[in-house]
Structure formats: C-alpha cells, structure tokens
C-alpha positions as CSV (number, residue, x, y, z in Angstrom):
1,X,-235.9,63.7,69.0
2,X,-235.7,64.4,65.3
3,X,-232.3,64.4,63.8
4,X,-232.4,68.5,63.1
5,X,-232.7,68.6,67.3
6,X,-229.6,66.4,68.2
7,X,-227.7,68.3,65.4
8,X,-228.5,71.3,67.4
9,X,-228.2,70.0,70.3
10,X,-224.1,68.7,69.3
11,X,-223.7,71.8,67.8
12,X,-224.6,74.3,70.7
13,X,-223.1,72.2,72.9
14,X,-219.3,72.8,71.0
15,X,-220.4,76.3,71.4
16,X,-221.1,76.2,75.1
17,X,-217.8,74.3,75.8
18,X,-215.8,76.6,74.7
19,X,-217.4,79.4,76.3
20,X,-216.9,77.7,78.9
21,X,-213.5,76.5,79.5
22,X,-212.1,80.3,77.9
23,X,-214.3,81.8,80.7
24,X,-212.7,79.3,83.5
25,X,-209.4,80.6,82.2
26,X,-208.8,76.6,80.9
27,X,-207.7,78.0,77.2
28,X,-207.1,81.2,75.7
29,X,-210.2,83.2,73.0
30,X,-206.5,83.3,71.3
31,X,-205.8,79.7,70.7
32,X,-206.7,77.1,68.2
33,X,-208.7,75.3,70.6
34,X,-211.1,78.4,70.8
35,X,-211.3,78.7,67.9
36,X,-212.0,75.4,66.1
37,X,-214.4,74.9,68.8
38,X,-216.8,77.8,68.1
39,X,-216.4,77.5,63.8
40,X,-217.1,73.1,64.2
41,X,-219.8,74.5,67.0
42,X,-221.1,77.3,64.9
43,X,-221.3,75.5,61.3
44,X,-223.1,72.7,62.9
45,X,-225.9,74.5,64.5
46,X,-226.1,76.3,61.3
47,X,-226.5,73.5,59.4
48,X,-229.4,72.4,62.6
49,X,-230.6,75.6,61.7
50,X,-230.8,75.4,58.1
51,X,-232.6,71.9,57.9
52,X,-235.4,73.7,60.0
53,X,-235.1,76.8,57.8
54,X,-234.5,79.0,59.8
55,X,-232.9,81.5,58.4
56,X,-231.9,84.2,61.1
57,X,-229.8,81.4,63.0
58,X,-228.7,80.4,59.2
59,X,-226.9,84.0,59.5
60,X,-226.1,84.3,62.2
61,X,-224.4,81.1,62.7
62,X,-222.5,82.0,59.4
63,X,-221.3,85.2,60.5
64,X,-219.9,83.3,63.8
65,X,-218.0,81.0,61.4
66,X,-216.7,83.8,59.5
67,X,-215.5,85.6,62.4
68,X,-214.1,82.1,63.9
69,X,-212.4,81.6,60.1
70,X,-210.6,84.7,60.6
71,X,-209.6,84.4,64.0
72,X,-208.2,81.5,63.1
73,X,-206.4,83.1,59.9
74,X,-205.4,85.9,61.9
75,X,-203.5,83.4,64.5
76,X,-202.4,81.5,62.2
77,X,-200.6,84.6,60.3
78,X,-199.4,85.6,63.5
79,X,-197.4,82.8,64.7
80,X,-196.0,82.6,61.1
81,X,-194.9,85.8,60.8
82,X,-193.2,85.7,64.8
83,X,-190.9,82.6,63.6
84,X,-189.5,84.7,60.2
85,X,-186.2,85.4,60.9
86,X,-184.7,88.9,60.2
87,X,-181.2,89.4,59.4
C-alpha cells in the first residue's frame, strides 16, 4: 500500500465515523465532535488527494473543510453569545 493510500484510507475513514455515529443518533451534526471529525477527516483525504493530484477531490475535500471550519465557527459563536449576560 503506498503511503498516499493509507492516508486516504485514515482520512475517509474519520469521515465515515462520523457519519456514522451522527446517523445512529450517538452525537449531534451540531457538536464539536462532528465537526472536528469531518474537517481532521476532510483535510486529510485532501491532502491523500493532493499527493496523487487529484484535483477534483483536492476541492472538493477543501470546500468540506471550509464548511466544517464554519460549522465549527458558527457553534462556537453560538455557545458564546448564549452565556453573555444581559442586564
């Protein structure tokens, strides 16, 4: 197996997991868990991808970290914003 195969192979894998376990109900597509699953999962079948050169998989795994990123961004600001107090 050449090393741009078990990168894949790692990477897709991430991917699958969390499918996975947010499809069995085991953690929410709004969590942290989800969502550092699928960008780790995502950037390193892109990188897979990118030793091959392939570039389709390149972009398309880039626009799956994006959307992770802001997922994560958008969480993140959420949970922030519910413990400001108000007076």
């Amino acid at each position: 197996m050449k090393p741009s195969d078990l990168i894949a192979t790692i990477g897709v894998s991430i991917l699958l997991i969390a499918f996975f376990l947010q499809s069995l109900k085991v953690i929410k597509a709004e969590s942290y868990t989800y969502g550092l699953l699928n960008l780790f999962g995502a950037a390193i079948a892109g990188y897979s991808s990118w030793l091959i050169s392939f570039i389709p998989f390149v972009i398309l795994e880039a626009v799956w970290c994006m959307v992770a990123v802001y997922g994560l961004i958008k969480l993140y600001t959420k949970k922030e914003t519910f413990h400001v107090k108000q007076d």
